[in-house]
N, C-alpha and C positions, 0 to 999 in steps of 0.2 A: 456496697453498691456493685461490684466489681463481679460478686459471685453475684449476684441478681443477675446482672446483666447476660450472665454467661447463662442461665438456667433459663433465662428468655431465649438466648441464641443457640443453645447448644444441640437441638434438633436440627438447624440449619446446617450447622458446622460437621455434624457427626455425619451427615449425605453427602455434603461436599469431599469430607475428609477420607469416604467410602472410595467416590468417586476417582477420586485424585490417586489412592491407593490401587485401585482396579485398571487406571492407566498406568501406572508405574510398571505393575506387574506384566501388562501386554508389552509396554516398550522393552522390560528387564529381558521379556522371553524372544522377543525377534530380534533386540539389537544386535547381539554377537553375529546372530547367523548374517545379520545384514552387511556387518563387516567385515567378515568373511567372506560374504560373496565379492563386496570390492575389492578388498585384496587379493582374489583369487582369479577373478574375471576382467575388473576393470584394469587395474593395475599394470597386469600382464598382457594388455590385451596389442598393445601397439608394437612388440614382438610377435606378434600372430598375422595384423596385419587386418584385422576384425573389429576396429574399436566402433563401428558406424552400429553393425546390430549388436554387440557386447552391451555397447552402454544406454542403448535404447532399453535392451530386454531388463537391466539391472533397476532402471527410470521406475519403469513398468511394475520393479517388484513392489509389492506391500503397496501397492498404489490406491488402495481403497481406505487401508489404515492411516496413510498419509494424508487422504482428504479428507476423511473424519476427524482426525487430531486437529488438521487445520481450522477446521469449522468450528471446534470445540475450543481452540484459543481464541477464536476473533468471536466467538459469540458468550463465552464465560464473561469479559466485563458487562455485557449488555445485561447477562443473566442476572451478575451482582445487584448489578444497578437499579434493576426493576423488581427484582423479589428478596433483596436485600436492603437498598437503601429508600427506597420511597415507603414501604410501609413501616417504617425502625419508626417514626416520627407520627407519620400522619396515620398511624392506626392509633396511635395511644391519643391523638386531638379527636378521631372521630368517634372513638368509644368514651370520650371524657375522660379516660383513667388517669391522663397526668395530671388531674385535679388531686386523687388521692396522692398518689407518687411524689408531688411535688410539697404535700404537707407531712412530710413524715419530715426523718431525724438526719436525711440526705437533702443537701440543697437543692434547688433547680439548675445552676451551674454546674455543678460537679455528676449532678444524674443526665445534664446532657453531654458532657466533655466523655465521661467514660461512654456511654453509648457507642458515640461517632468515635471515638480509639479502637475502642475492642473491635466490632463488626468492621472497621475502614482499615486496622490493618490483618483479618482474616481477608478479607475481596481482595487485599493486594495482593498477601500470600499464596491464595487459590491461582490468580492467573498467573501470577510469577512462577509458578512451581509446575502447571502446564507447558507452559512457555521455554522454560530453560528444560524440564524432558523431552519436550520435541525437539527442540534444537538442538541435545545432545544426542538423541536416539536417526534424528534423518541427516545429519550431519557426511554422512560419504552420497549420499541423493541430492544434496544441494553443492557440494563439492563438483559432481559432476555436469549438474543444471548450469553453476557458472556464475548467474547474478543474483547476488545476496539481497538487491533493491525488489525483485519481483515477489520474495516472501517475508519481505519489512517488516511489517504489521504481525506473523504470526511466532518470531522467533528472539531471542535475547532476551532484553529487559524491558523494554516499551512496552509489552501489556502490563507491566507493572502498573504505570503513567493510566493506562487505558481503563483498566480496574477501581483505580482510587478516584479517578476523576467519573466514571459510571455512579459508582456509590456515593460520592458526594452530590453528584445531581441527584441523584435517586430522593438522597435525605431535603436537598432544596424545593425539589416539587411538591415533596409532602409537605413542607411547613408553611408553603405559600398555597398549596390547594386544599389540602385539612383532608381529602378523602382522599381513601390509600388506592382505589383502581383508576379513577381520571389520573392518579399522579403516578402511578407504574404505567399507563399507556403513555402521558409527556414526560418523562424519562426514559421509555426505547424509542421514542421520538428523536427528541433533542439530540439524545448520545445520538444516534445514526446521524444524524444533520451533520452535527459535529466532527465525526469521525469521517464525513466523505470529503465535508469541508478542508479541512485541515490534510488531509492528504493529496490533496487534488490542485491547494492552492496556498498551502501553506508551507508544507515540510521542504520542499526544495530550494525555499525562500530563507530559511533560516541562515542558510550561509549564501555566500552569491555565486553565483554557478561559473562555470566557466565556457568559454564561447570558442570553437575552431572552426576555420576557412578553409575551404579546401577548392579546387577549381569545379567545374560544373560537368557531371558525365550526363551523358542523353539516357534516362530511363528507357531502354529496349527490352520489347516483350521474351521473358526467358530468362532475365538479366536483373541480379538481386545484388545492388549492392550495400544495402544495410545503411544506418544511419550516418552521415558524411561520407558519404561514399565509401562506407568501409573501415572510415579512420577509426573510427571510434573503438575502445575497446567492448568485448563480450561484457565485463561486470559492470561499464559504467551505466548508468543511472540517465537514460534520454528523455529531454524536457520538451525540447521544439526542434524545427528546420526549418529554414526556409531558404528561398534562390534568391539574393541578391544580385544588381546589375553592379558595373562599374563604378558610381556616384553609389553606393551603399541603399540604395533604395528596392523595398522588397516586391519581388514581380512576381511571389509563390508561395506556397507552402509543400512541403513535404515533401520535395523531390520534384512536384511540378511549377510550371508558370501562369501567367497569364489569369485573367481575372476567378476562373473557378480552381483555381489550382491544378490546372490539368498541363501536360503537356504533347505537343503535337504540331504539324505542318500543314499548310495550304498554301495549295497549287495556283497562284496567280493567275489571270487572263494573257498577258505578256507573255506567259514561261518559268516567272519566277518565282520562287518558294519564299513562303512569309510563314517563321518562329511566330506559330497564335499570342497573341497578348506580348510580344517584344518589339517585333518590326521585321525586314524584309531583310533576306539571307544576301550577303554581296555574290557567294557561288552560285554554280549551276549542281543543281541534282543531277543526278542520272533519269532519262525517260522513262517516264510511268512507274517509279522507284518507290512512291509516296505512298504508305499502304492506306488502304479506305476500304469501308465495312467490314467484313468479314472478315478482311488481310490483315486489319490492326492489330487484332491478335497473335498474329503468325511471326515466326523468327524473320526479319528484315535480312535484304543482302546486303552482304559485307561492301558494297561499293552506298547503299543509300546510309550504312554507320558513321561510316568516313565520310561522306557529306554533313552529314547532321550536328556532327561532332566540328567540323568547321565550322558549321553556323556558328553553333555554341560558344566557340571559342572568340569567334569575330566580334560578339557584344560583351564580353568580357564577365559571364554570369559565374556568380562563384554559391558555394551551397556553406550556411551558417548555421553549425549545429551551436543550441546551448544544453548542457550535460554536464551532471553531478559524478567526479572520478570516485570511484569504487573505496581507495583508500579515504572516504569520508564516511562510510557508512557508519562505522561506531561511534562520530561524532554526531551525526543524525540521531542515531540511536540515544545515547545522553540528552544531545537539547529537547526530539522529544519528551523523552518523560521527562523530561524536566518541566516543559511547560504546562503537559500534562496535571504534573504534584504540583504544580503551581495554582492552576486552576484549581484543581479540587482543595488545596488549602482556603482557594479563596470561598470558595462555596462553602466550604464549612464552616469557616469562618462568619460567613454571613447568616448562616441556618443560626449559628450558634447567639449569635448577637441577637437576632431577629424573635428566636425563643424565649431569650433571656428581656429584652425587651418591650416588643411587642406582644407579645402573648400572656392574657390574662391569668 
C-alpha cells in the first residue's frame, strides 16, 4: 500500500522536491555574500559613524528575493492544502475508484491511514524546509530589522503547524464535499479564515500579555514617541494603547483622547482652554497659542508644550500599553504549532473515522 501510495503521489512530490532544491541553491549562492556584507558593512559601521544609510542600503539588499521567499513560505501550506489534501480523498469518491481500491487485499483503514501519513508528512516537510532556509539564509536582515514578531508567520517552525493543519483541512473538505474543486476552493477559504483569525485574535492570547504605565506625553506634530511613550522595547511584540485617567478609566486610544480618539484643545469663550473629551485645563495658555487649521500641523511653540503638558498632567492621564516581551517569541512559536498539529490531528482524525464509517 505504501508503494501505491507513493506512485499516486510521486509526481507531486518530485516538483515540490524540484522546487525546494532550486531554492536551496539560490539561498546556498547569496547567503555567504550576504553575510559578508554584514560583517563588513554593518558591523563595522558605528566606528564610521554611518549606521543610518549602511544598514538601510544592507535592508535594501536581495530585497526582492526576500519578498518572494516570503510569499512562498506563507503561501506553500495554502498550496499544500488545496492541491494536496482536498483532492488525496475527494477525487477517488468522485471517480468511484475507492470502490475498487477498497475491495482488494488492503483494508479500508489501513489505505486510508497510510494516504493521510505519507502525503501529511511530505506538506509538513515542504514548508518546514522553506521555513528554516529562509530563516537561516535572511537571518543578518532580520538581526538588523530588530522584531522577530513582524516576520512570525514566515520563519522557524510554525509553518510546520500551518502546513499539516492546510493538508488536513484539505483532506476534510474532500470527504465532506465528495468533489475535488468546490473542496480545493473551501480549503483556501477556510485556511485563510483561519489563519487571519488566529493571528489577529488568538496568538497573543495564548500566554497573557503584559501591561506598562507610563505617565501621559501630549502627541505634538513632529514629535514620535513610539508605543508607551518610548518605553517599549524595538522587539517587543505591541497589542494595544490606550490613555487612561486617574480612576483607571479609558478616555483614548493610541496616543489620543476623547470620544474619537483624537487629541487636541479648545479655546473657551471665557479665555480658557478645555483638553476635548477630558474637561477644562485649571492654567492659562499663552494668547492665541492654540494651533487651528492649517497650524495643527505645524511645530507648536515651546511656551504652548509646556502649557499643554500641564494640562495633561493636572488630570492625571497616564498611557497603558499591553505588549508581548520579545524573550516569548519561541514560546509563541512552540504553542503555535502546537495548536496548529493539534487541529490537523483532529481533522484527520475525523476524515478518518468519517471514511471508515460513514462512507459506503
Amino acid at each position: 500500500m505504501i508503494w501505491l501510495a507513493w506512485r499516486q503521489f510521486r509526481v507531486q512530490a518530485y516538483v515540490a522536491l524540484a522546487l525546494v532544491a532550486a531554492v536551496g541553491v539560490a539561498l546556498g549562492v547569496t547567503g555567504p555574500a550576504l553575510v559578508h556584507a554584514y560583517d563588513t558593512v554593518v558591523r563595522t559601521c558605528a566606528a564610521h559613524g554611518d549606521c543610518g544609510p549602511a544598514t538601510q542600503a544592507f535592508v535594501q539588499r536581495d530585497h526582492l528575493l526576500l519578498i518572494g521567499l516570503g510569499v512562498a513560505v506563507i503561501g506553500a501550506p495554502a498550496l499544500v492544502g488545496t492541491f494536496w489534501g482536498a483532492p488525496l480523498i475527494a477525487r477517488e469518491l468522485e471517480n468511484k475508484t475507492y470502490r475498487l481500491a477498497w475491495t482488494q487485499s488492503v483494508t479500508r483503514a489501513r489505505w486510508i491511514a497510510v494516504k493521510l501519513a505519507l502525503v501529511g508528512v511530505a506538506s509538513a516537510a515542504v514548508a518546514g524546509l522553506l521555513s528554516l532556509m529562509l530563516t537561516w539564509w535572511s537571518s543578518p536582515i532580520d538581526t538588523v530589522n530588530g522584531n522577530p514578531y513582524a516576520i512570525f508567520d514566515t520563519r522557524d517552525i510554525v509553518p510546520i503547524g500551518y502546513a499539516a493543519f492546510a493538508f488536513a483541512l484539505g483532506v476534510t473538505c474532500g470527504v465532506l464535499i465528495r468533489r475535488t474543486v468546490p473542496a480545493m476552493a473551501a480549503t483556501l477559504a477556510g485556511f485563510a479564515v483561519v489563519r487571519v483569525f488566529f493571528s489577529q485574535w488568538i496568538r497573543y492570547r495564548l500566554i497573557a500579555p503584559l501591561h506598562l504605565e507610563t505617565a501621559y506625553r501630549v502627541p505634538l506634530p513632529g514629535v514620535a514617541f513610539g508605543p508607551g511613550n518610548g518605553a517599549l522595547n524595538g522587539k517587543d511584540a505591541f497589542i494595544s494603547e490606550q490613555t487612561i485617567d486617574r480612576a483607571g478609566h479609558v478616555v483614548g486610544l493610541f496616543g489620543g483622547v476623547g470620544p474619537d480618539g483624537i487629541f487636541g484643545f479648545k479655546q473657551l469663550s471665557d479665555g480658557a482652554t478645555k483638553l476635548i473629551g477630558v474637561g477644562r485645563c485649571p492654567n492659562t495658555f499663552p494668547v492665541s497659542s492654540i494651533p487651528t487649521g492649517a497650524d495643527q500641523h505645524a511645530p507648536p511653540s515651546r511656551a504652548f508644550a509646556k502649557a499643554a503638558q500641564e494640562c495633561v498632567n493636572h488630570f492625571d492621564l497616564r498611557t497603558l500599553v499591553t505588549y508581548q516581551p520579545f524573550n516569548r517569541y519561541w514560546s509563541f512559536q512552540w504553542y503555535e504549532m502546537a495548536v496548529y498539529l493539534v487541529m490537523a490531528l483532529l481533522l484527520g482524525g475525523f476524515s478518518y473515522w468519517w471514511l471508515r464509517r460513514r462512507t459506503p
